[in-house]
TISE-409739 format. One record per residue (C-alpha): x, y, z; residue number from 1; residue in one letter. Coordinates in nm, 4 decimals, always signed. Example, Ala and Ser with C-alpha at 12.3 -4.5 7.8 and 13.67 -1.06 7.14 Angstrom:
% TISE-409739
<site x="+1.2300" y="-0.4500" z="+0.7800" pos="1" code="a"/>
<site x="+1.3670" y="-0.1060" z="+0.7140" pos="2" code="s"/>
***
This chain:
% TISE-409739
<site x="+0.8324" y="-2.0360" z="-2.0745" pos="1" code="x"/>
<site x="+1.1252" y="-1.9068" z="-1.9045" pos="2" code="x"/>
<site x="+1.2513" y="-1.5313" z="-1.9329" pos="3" code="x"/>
<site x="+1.4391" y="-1.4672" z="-2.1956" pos="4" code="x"/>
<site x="+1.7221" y="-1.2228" z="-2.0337" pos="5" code="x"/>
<site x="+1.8826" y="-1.2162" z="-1.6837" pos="6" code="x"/>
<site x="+1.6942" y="-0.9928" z="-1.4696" pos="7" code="x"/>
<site x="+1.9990" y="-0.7382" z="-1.4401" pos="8" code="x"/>
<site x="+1.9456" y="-0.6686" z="-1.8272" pos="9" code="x"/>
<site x="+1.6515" y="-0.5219" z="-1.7549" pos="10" code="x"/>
<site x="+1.7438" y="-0.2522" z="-1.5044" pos="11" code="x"/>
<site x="+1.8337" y="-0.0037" z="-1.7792" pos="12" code="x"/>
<site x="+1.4977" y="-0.0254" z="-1.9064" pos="13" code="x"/>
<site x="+1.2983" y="+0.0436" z="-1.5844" pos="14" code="x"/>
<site x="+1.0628" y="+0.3473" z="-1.5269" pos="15" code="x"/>
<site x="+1.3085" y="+0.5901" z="-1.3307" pos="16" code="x"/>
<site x="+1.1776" y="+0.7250" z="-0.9995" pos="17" code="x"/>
<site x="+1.0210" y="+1.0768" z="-0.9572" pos="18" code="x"/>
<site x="+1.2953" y="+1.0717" z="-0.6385" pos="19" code="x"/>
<site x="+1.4593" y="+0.7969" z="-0.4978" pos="20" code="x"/>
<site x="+1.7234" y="+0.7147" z="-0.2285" pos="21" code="x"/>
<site x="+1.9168" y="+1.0266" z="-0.1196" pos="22" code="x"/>
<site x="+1.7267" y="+1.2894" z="-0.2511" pos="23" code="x"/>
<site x="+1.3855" y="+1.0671" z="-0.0877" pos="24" code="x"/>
<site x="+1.5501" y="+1.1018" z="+0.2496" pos="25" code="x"/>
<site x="+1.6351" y="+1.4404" z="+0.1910" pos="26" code="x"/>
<site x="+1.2503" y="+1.5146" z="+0.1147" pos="27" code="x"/>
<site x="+1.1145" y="+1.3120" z="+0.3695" pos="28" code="x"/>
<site x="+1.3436" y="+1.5036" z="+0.6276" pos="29" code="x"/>
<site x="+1.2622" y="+1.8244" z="+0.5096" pos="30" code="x"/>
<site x="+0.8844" y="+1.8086" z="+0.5884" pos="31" code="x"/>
<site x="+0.9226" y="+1.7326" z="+0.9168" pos="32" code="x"/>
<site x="+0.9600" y="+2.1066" z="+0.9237" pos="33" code="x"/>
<site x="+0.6293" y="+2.1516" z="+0.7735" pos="34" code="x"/>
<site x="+0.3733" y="+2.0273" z="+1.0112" pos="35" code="x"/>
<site x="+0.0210" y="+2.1566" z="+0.8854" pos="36" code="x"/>
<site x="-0.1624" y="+1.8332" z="+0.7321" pos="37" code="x"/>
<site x="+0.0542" y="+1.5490" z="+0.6563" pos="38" code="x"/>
<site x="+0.2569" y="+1.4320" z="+0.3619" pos="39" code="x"/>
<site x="+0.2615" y="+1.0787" z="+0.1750" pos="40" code="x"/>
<site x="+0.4976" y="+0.9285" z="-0.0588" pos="41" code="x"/>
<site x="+0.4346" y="+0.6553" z="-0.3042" pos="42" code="x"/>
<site x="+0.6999" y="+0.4132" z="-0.2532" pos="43" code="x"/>
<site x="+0.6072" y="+0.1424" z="-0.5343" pos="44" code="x"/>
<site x="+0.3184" y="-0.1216" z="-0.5747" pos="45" code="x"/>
<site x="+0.0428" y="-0.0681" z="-0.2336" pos="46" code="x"/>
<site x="+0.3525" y="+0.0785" z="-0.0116" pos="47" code="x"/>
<site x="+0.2626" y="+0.4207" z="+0.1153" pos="48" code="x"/>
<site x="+0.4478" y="+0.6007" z="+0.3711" pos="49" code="x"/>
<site x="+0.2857" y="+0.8667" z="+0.5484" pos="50" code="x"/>
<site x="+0.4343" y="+1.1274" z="+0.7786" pos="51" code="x"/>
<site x="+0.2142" y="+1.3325" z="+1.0188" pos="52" code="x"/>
<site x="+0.3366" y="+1.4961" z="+1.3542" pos="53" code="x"/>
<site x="+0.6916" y="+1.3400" z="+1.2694" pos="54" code="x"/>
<site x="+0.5137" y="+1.0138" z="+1.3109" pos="55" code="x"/>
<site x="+0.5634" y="+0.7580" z="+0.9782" pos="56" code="x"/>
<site x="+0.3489" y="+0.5063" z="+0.9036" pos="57" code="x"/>
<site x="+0.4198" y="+0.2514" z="+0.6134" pos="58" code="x"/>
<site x="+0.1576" y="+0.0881" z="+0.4446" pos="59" code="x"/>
<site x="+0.2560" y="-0.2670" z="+0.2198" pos="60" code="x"/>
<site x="+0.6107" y="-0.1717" z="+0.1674" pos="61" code="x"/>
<site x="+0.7914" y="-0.3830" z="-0.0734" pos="62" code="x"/>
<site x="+1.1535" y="-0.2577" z="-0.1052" pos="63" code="x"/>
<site x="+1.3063" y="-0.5564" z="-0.2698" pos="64" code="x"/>
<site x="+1.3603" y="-0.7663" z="-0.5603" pos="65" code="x"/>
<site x="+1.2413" y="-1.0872" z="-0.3901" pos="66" code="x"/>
<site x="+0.9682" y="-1.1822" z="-0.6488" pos="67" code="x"/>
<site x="+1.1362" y="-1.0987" z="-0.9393" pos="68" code="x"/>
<site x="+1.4317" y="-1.3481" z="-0.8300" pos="69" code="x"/>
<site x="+1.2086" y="-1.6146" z="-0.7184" pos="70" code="x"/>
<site x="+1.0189" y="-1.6397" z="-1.0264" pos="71" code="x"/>
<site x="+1.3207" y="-1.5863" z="-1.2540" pos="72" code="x"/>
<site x="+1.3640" y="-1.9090" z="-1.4039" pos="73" code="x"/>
<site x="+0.9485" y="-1.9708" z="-1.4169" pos="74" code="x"/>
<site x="+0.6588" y="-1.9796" z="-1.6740" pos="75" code="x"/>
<site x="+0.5634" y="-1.6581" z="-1.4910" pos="76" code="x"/>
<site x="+0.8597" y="-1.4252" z="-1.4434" pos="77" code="x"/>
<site x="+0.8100" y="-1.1133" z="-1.2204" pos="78" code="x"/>
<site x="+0.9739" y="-0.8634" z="-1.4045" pos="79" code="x"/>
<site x="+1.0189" y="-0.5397" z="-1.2889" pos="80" code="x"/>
<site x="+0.8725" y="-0.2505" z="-1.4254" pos="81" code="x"/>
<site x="+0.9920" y="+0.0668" z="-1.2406" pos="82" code="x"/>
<site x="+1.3108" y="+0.1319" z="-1.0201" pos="83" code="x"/>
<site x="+1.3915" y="-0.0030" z="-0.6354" pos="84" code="x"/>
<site x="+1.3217" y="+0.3568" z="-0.4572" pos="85" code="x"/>
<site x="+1.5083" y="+0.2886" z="-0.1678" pos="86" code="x"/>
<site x="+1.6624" y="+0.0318" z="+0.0217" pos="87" code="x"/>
<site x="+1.4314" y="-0.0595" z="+0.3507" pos="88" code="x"/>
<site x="+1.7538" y="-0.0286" z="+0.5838" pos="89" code="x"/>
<site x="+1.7845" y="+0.3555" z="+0.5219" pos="90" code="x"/>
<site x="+1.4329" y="+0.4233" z="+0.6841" pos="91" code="x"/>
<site x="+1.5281" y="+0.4035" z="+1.0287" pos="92" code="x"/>
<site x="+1.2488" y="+0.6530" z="+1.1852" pos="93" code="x"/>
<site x="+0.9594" y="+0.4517" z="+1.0876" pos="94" code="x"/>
<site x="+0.7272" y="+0.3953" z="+1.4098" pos="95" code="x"/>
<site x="+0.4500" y="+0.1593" z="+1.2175" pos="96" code="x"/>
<site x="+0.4163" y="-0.0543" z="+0.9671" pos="97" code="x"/>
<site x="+0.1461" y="-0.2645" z="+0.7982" pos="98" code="x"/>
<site x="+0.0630" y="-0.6007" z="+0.6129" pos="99" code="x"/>
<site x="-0.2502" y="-0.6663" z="+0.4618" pos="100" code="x"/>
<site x="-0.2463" y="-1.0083" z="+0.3610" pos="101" code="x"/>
<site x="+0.0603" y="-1.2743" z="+0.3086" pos="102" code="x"/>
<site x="+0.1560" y="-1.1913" z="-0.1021" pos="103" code="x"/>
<site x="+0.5169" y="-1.1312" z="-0.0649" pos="104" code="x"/>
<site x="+0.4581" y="-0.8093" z="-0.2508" pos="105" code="x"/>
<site x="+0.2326" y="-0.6731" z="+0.0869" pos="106" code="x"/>
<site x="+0.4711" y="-0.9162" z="+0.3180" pos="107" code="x"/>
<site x="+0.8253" y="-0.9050" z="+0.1702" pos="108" code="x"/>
<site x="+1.0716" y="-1.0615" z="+0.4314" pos="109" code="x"/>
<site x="+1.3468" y="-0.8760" z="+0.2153" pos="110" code="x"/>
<site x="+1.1900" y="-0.5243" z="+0.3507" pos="111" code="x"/>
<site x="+1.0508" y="-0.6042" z="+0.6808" pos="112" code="x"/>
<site x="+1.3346" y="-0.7571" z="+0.8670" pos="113" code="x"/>
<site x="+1.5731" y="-0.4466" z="+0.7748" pos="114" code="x"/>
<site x="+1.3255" y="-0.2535" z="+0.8803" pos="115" code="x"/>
<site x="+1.2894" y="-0.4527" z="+1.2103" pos="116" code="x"/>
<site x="+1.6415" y="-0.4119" z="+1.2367" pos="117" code="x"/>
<site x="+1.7003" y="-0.0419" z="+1.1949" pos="118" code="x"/>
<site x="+1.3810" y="+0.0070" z="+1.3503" pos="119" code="x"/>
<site x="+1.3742" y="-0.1665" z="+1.7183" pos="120" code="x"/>
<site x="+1.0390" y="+0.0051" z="+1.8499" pos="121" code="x"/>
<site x="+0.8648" y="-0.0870" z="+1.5128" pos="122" code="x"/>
<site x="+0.4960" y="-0.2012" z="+1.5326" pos="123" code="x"/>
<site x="+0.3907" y="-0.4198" z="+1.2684" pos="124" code="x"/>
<site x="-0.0010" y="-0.4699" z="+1.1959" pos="125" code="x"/>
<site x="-0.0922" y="-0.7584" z="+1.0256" pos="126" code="x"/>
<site x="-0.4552" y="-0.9772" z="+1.0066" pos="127" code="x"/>
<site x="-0.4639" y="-1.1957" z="+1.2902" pos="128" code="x"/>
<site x="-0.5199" y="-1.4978" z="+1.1106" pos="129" code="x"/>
<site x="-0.2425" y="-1.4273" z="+0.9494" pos="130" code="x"/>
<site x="-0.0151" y="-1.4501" z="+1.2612" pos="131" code="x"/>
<site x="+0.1963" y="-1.7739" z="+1.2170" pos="132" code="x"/>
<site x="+0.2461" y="-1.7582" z="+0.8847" pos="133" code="x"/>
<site x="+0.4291" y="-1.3775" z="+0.9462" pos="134" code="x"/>
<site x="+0.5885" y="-1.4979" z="+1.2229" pos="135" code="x"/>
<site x="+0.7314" y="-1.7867" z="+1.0440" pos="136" code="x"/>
<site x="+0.8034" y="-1.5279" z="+0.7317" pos="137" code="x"/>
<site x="+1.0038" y="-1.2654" z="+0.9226" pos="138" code="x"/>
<site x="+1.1403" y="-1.5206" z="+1.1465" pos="139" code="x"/>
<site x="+1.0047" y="-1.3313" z="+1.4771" pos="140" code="x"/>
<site x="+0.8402" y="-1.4755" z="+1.8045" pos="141" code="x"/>
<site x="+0.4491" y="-1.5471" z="+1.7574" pos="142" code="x"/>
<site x="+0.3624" y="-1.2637" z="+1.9564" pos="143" code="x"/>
<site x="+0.5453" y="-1.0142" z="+1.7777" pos="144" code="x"/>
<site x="+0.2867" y="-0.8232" z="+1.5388" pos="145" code="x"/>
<site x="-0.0234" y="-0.6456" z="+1.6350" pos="146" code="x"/>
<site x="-0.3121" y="-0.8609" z="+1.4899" pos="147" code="x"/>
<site x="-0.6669" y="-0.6886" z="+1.4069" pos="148" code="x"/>
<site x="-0.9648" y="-0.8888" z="+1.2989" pos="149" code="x"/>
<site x="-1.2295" y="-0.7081" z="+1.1205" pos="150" code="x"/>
<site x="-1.3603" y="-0.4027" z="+1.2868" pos="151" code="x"/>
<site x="-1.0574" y="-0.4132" z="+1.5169" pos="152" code="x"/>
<site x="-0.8543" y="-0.1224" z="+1.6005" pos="153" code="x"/>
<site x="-0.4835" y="-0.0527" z="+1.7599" pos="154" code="x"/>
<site x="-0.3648" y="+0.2810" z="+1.8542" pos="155" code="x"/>
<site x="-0.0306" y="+0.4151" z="+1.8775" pos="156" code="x"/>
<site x="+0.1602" y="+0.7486" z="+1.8486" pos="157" code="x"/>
<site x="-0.1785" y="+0.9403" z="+1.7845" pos="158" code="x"/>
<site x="-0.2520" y="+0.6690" z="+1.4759" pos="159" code="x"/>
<site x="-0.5216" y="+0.4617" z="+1.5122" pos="160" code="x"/>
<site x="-0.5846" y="+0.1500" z="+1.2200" pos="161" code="x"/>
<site x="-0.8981" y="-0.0238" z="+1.2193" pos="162" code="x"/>
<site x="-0.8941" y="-0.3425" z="+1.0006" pos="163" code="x"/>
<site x="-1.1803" y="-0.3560" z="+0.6864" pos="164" code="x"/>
<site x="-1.1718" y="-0.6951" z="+0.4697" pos="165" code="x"/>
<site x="-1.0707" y="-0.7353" z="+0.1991" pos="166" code="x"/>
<site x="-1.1776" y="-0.9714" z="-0.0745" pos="167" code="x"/>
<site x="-0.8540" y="-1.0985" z="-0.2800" pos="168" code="x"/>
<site x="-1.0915" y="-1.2122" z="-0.4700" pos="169" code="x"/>
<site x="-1.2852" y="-1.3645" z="-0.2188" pos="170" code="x"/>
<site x="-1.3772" y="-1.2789" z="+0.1660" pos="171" code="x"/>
<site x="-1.1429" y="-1.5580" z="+0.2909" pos="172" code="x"/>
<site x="-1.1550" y="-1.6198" z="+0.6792" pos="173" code="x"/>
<site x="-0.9161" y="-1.9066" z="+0.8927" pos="174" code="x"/>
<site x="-1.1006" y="-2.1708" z="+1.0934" pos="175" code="x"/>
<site x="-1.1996" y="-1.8803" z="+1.3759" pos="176" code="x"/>
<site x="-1.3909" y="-1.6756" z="+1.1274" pos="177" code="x"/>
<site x="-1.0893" y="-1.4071" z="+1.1377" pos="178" code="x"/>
<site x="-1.0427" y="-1.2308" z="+0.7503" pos="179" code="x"/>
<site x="-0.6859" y="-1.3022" z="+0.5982" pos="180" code="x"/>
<site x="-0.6758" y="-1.0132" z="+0.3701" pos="181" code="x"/>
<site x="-0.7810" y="-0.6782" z="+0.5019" pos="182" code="x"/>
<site x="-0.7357" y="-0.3243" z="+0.4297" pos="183" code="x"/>
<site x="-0.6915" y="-0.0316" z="+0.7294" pos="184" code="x"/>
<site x="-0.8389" y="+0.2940" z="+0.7765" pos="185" code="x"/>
<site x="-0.6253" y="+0.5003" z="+0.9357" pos="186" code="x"/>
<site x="-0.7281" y="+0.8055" z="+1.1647" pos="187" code="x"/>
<site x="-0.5119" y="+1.0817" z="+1.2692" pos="188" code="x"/>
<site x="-0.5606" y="+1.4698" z="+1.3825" pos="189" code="x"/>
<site x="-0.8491" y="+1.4991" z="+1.1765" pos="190" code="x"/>
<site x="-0.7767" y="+1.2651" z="+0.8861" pos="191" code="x"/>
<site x="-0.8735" y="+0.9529" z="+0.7481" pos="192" code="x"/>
<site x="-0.7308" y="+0.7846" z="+0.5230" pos="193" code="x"/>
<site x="-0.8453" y="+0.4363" z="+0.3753" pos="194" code="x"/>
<site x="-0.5904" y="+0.1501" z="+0.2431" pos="195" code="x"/>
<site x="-0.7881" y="-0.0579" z="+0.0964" pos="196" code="x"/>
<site x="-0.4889" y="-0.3840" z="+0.0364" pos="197" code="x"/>
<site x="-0.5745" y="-0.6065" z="-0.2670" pos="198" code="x"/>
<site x="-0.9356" y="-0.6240" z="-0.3234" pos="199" code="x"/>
<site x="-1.2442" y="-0.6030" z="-0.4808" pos="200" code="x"/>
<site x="-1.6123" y="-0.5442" z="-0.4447" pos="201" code="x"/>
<site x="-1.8119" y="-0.7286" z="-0.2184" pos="202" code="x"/>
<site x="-2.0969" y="-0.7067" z="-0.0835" pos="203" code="x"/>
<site x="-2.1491" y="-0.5126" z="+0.2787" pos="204" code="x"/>
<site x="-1.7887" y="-0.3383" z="+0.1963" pos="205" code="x"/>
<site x="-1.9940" y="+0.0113" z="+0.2037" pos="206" code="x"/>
<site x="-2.1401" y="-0.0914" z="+0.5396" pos="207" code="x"/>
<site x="-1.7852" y="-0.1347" z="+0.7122" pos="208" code="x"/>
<site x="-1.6971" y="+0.1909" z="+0.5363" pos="209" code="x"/>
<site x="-1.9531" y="+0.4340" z="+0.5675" pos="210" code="x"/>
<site x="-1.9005" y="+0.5067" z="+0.9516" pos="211" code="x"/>
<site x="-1.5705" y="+0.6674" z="+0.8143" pos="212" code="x"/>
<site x="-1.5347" y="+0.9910" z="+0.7035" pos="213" code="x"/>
<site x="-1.2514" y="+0.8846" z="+0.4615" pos="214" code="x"/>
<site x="-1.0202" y="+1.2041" z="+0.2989" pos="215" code="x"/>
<site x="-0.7787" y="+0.9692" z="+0.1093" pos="216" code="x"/>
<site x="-0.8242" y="+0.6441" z="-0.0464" pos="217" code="x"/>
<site x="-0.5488" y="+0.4511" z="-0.1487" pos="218" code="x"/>
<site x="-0.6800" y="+0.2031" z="-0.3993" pos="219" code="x"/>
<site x="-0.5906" y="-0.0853" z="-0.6428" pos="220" code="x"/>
<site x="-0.6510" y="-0.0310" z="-1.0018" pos="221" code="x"/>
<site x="-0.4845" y="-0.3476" z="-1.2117" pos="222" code="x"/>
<site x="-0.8355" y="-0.5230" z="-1.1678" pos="223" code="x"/>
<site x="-0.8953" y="-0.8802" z="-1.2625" pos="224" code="x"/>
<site x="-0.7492" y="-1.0775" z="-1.5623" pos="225" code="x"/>
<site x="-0.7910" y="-1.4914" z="-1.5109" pos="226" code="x"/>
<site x="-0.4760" y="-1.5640" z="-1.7575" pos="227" code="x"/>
<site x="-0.2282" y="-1.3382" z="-1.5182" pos="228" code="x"/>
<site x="-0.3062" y="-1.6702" z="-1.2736" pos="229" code="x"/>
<site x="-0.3038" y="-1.4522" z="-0.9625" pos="230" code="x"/>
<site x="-0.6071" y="-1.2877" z="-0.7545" pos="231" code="x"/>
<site x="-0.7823" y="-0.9505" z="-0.8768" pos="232" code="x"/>
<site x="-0.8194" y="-0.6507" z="-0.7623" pos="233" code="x"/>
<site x="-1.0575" y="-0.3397" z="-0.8466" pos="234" code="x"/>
<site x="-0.9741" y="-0.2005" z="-1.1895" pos="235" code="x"/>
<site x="-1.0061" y="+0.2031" z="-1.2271" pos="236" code="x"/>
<site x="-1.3900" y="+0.1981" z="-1.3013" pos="237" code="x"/>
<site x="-1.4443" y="-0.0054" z="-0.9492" pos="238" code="x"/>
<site x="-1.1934" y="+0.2114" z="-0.7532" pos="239" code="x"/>
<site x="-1.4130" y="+0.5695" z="-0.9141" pos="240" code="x"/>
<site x="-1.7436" y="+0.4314" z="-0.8286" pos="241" code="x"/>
<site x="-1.6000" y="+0.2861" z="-0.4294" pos="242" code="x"/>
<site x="-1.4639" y="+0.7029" z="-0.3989" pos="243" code="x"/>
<site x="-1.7999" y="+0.8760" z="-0.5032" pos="244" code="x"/>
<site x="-2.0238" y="+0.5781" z="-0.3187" pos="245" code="x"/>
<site x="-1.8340" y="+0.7085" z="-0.0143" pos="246" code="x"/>
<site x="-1.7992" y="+1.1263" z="-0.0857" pos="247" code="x"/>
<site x="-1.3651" y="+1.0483" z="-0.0597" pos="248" code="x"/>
<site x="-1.2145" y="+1.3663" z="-0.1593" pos="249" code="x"/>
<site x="-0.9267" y="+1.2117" z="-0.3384" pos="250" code="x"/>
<site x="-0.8065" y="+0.8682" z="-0.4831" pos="251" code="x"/>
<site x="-0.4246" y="+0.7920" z="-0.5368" pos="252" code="x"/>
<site x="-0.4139" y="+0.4644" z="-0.7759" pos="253" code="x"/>
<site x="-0.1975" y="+0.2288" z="-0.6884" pos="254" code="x"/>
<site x="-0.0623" y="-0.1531" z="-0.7718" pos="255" code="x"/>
<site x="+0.0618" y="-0.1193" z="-1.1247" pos="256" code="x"/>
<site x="+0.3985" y="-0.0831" z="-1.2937" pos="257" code="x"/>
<site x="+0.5406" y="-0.3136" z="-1.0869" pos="258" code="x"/>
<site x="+0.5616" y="-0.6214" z="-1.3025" pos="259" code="x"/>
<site x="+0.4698" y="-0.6087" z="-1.6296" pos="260" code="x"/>
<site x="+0.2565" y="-0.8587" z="-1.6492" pos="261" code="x"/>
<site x="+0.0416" y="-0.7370" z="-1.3383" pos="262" code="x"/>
<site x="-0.0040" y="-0.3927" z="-1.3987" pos="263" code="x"/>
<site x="-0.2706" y="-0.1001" z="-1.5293" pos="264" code="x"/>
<site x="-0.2599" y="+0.2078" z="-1.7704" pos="265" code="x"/>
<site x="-0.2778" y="+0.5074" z="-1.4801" pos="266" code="x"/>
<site x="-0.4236" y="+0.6904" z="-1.7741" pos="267" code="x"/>
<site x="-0.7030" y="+0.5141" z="-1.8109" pos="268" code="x"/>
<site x="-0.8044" y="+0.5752" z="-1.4093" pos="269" code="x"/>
<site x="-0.7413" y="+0.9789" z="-1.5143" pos="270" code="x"/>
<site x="-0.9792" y="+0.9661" z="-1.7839" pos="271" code="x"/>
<site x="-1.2609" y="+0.7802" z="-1.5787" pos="272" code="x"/>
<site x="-1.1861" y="+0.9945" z="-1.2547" pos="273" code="x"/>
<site x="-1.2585" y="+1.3523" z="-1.4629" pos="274" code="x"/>
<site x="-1.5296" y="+1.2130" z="-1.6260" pos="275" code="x"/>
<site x="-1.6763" y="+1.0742" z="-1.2905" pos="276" code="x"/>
<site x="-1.5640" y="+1.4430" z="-1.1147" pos="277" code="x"/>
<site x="-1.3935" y="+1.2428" z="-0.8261" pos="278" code="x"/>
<site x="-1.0950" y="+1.3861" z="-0.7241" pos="279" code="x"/>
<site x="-0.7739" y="+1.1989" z="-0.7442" pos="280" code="x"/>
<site x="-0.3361" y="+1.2586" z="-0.7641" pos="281" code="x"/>
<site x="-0.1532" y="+0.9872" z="-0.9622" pos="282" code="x"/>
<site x="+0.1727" y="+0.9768" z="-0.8103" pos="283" code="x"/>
<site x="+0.4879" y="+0.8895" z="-0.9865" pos="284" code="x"/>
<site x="+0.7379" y="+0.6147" z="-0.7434" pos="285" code="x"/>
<site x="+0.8988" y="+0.7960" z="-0.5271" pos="286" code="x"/>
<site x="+0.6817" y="+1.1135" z="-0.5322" pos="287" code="x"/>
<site x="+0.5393" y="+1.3084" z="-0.2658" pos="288" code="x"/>
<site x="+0.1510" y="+1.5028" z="-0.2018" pos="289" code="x"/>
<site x="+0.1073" y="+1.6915" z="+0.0804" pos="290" code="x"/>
<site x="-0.2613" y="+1.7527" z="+0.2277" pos="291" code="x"/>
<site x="-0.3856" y="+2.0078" z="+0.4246" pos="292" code="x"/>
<site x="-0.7676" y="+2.0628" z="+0.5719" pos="293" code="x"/>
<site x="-1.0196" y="+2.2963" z="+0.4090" pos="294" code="x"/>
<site x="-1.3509" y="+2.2234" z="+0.5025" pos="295" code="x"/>
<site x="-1.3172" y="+1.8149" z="+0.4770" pos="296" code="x"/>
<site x="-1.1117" y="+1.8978" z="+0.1260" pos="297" code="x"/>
<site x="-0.8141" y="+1.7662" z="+0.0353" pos="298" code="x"/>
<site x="-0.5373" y="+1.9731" z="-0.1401" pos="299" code="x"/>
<site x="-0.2695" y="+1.8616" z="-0.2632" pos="300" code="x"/>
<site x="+0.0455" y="+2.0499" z="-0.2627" pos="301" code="x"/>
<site x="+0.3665" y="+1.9703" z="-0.4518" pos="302" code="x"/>
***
């Protein structure tokens, strides 16, 4: 069944960013005065952009409207949920980037080659059996990103990612044994922080994990519904029970109101979160938490 309206008449009906654009630029330059902890901003979907040092590292970023115009005219339209935050040409200070597996919406060619563009010392950290296939995506030379198999680490600008698979739904490996979806823990000062990419449970994923002390965890929360006809992900209950196996201080939910029909009620993760006493922030699009250190406690700040 095809959609029933153009995708322009929906942009009046779209979730409205906490900030977005100018007055994100504006708040993303103004705490690169503030350098206790570090500061993160939900950007839409898994893309995460931290700041730390006046070093920025983007997790997943997908900054485009790719999906939702290739799958226009399908029996399984991509329509947009909340608003475009900003437009991946206008972050021209980014020093990292990541990709945790090859769904446009963690590999968007519509956001990474802007950002390649504005961006000419950009590193971009992808699984390494993923490495043709982004090549061939962002049409750069072969040798271009930084690719980590599992357990594999890259440092740069004080950041160092170590790559943890994933299981989208399942623990899928090329013909070299190398994982194609991953998440990355990333260490920095004295913080960890623990993007986990599209996944779910599987079994040893406390075992790669545990040798972390994780702060943050940045974690899926639409879970796993066969008639959506895409891979699952942990649902809220999962992503509760994966912060208090591991002692994480806090959990920011992520990968819902995106599409609509791929998403999660955030209020739901609340409710199961305060019940479970793990600590969490659910971020509007667009919004910012700061963290500072307190004795391996998170706080967030407005």
């Amino acid at each position: 069944m095809k959609s029933e309206r153009p995708f322009d008449n929906f942009l009046s009906l779209m979730i409205p960013a906490f900030q977005s654009h100018g007055s994100l630029l504006s708040d993303i330059q103004a705490m690169q005065q503030q350098t206790d902890g570090f500061h993160l901003w939900w950007l839409g979907q898994s893309g995460f952009l931290i700041q730390w040092q006046g070093k920025h590292l983007l997790f997943d970023p997908y900054l485009s409207d790719s999906l939702t115009k290739k799958y226009a005219d399908t029996d399984k339209p991509h329509i947009r949920m909340s608003e475009l935050v900003i437009s991946p040409e206008k972050l021209d200070f980014i020093d990292l980037v990541t990709s945790t597996h090859n769904h446009t919406d963690h590999l968007d060619g519509e956001t990474l080659i802007p950002l390649m563009q504005i961006n000419p010392g950009l590193t971009l950290i992808i699984p390494e059996a993923n490495r043709q296939f982004v090549a061939n995506r962002i049409g750069a030379d072969v040798d271009y990103p930084i690719g980590l198999t599992a357990g594999g680490s890259f440092e740069a600008h004080g950041i160092r990612l170590t790559a943890i698979p994933a299981a989208h739904e399942e623990l899928e490996v090329d013909e070299s044994g190398c994982n194609k979806c991953v998440g990355y823990v990333a260490e920095f000062g004295p913080w960890c922080v623990y993007h986990s990419g599209d996944t779910m449970l599987y079994d040893g994923m406390l075992d790669y994990l545990n040798p972390f002390s994780i702060d943050l965890a940045l974690l899926p929360i639409n879970g796993r519904d066969p008639a959506r006809r895409v891979a699952g992900n942990l649902n809220s209950e999962q992503a509760v029970w994966l912060g208090k196996q591991l002692g994480i201080s806090c959990i920011i939910p992520c990968h819902y109101d995106m599409f609509t029909f791929n998403t999660a009620d955030p209020n739901e993760f609340i409710q199961i979160a305060e019940r479970e006493r793990q600590g969490y922030a659910v971020l509007k699009i667009g919004e910012r938490r700061s963290f500072i250190k307190a004795s391996r406690t998170e706080i967030p700040l407005p």
